[in-house]
N, C-alpha and C positions, 0 to 999 in steps of 0.2 A: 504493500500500500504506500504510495509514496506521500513524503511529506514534507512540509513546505515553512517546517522552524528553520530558521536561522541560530549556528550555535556557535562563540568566538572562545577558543582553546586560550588560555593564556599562562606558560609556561618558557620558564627562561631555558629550557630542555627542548633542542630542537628535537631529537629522536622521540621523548614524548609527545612534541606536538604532532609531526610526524603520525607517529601510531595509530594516534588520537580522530588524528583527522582522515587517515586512509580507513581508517573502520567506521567511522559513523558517515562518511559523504558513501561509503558503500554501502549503509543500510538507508539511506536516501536523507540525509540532512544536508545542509546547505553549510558550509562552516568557514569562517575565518582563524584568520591565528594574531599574537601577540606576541610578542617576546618578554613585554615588560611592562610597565606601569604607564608610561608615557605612549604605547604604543597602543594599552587599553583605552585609553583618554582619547585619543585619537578615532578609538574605531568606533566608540560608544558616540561620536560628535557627528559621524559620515554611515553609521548604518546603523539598520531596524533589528537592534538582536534579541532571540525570545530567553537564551540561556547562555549564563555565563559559565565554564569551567574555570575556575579560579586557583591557581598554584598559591599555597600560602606563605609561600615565600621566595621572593621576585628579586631582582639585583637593585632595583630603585623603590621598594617601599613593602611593605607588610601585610599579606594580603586579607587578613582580618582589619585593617586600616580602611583599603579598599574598599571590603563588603561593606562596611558602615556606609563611604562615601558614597556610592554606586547606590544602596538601598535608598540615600537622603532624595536622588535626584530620578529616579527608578525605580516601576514596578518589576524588572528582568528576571529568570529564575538566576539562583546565583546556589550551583554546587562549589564547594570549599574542597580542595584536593591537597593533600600533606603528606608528609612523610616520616612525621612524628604520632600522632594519634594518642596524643596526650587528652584524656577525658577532657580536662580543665579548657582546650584549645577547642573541642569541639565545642562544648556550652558556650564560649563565649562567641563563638563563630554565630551560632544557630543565633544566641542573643544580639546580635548584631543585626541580621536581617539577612544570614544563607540560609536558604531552604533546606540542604542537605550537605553533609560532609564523607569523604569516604579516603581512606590514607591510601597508599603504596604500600606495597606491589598492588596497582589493581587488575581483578578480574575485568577484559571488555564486555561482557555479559551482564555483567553486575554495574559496572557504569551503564550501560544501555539501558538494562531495568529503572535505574535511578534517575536518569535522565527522563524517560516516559512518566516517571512516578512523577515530578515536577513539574512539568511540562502538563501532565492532565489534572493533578490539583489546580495548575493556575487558572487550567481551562481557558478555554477560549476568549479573548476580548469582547465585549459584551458592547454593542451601540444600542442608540435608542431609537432608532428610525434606520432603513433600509437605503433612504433616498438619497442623490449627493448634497453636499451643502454648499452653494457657492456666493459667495463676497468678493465685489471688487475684481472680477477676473478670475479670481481662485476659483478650484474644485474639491472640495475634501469629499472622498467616497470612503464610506465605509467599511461599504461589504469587502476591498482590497487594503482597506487603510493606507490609502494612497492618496497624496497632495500633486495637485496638476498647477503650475504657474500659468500666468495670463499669456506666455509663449508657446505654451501646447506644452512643456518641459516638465516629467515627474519632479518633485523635489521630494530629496531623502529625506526624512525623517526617522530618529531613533523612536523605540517604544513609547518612551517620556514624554517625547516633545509634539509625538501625535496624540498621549491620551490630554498632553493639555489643550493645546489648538482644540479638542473637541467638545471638552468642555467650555471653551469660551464661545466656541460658533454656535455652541446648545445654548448660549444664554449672552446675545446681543446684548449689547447696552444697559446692562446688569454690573454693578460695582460686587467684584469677588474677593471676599478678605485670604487674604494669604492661610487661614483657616478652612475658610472653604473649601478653596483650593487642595489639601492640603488631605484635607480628608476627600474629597475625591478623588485623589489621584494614588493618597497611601493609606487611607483610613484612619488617619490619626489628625489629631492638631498641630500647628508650627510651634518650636519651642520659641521661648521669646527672643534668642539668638540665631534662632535658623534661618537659614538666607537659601534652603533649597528652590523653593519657587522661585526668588528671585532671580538664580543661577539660572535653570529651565524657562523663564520668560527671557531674559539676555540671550540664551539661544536659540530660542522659536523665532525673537526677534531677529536675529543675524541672517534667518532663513527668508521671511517673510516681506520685511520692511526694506523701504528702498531705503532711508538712513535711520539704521537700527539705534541713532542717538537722538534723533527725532520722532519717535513711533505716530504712524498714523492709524496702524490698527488697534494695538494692543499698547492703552495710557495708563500711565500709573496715575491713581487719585491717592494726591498724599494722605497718610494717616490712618487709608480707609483699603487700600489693596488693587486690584486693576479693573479697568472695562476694556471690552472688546467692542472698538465703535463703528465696522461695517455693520452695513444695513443685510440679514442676511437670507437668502432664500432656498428653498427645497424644492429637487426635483431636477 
């Protein structure tokens, strides 16, 4: 049955990525690679990934660091891969925001399982309408979760930055506090120093806005959190 996740290996171990990736693009996934933290950062900016493999430790930073980071600005699945399998590193992994953790040597069998296993708890992305939604030129469809520019041009989008775009184009000219936000997107509230949303609007905006220092779609109202102020229509 072929299928159509997106899954980015991220291991400073090129023979593991390697592995990694000739076996599950052979069971039919779609997969990029990483070598490192900087290269994570990179992929997570330019592509839609539904799961992360995560090495927990990378030559430029720590990958329980990571999964925090990655979970503040991301719904992604995010397995934690190690080589130690110290309990203590798994809890704090899981408490972090990995869905699953699994050490070395691994079984390919047993990452596959585990990968399906997260991959079908997160289940599918859920919209609320079937129809496209288009502003100003744009196209945001759902049923591909695909952004079309006013040039006929898809634009990429990561997971993040198209479930927020679609919460905004679900709720025109609605003032959305970074709370809102916050629990739509991760079910929780912002803490009173988290600056996630505001990281994920600076990049939706870099996509969208012709000068993302001047925003015409997506304005911030001080104090109060953002509107989305295309006029927007269905179908």
């Amino acid at each position: 049955m072929p299928m159509s996740e997106h899954l980015l290996i991220v291991d400073d171990d090129e023979d593991i990525r390697e592995l990694f990736r000739t076996y599950l693009t052979g069971v039919g996934y779609t997969v990029s690679e990483a070598a490192d933290a900087a290269s994570l950062r990179s992929a997570l900016d330019t592509l839609a990934v539904d799961l992360i493999l995560l090495d927990q430790r990378l030559p430029d930073a720590d990958g329980l660091v990571l999964a925090r980071e990655i979970r503040a600005a991301s719904d992604v699945g995010i397995i934690i891969i190690t080589g130690f399998g110290q309990p203590v590193d798994r809890i704090v992994g899981l408490e972090l925001g990995a869905d699953d953790y699994i050490a070395k040597p691994i079984d390919l069998r047993e990452l596959l399982a585990r990968i399906r296993s997260v991959l079908r708890r997160r289940g599918p992305r859920q919209t609320d309408a079937p129809g496209k939604l288009h502003f100003e030129g744009w196209s945001l469809d759902p049923s591909s979760r695909t952004l079309t520019a006013p040039d006929g041009q898809t634009v990429e989008l990561t997971t993040g930055e198209y479930d927020l775009l679609n919460v905004f184009v679900r709720n025109p000219n609605r003032i959305l506090s970074r709370d809102e936000l916050m629990n739509a997107l991760h079910h929780r509230d912002a803490g009173p120093f988290d600056r996630a949303i505001d990281v994920q609007v600076g990049r939706l905006r870099r996509k969208i806005e012709s000068d993302p220092a001047k925003p015409d779609f997506i304005k911030s109202v001080r104090g109060a959190g953002y509107m989305f102020a295309p006029r927007v229509r269905q179908g």
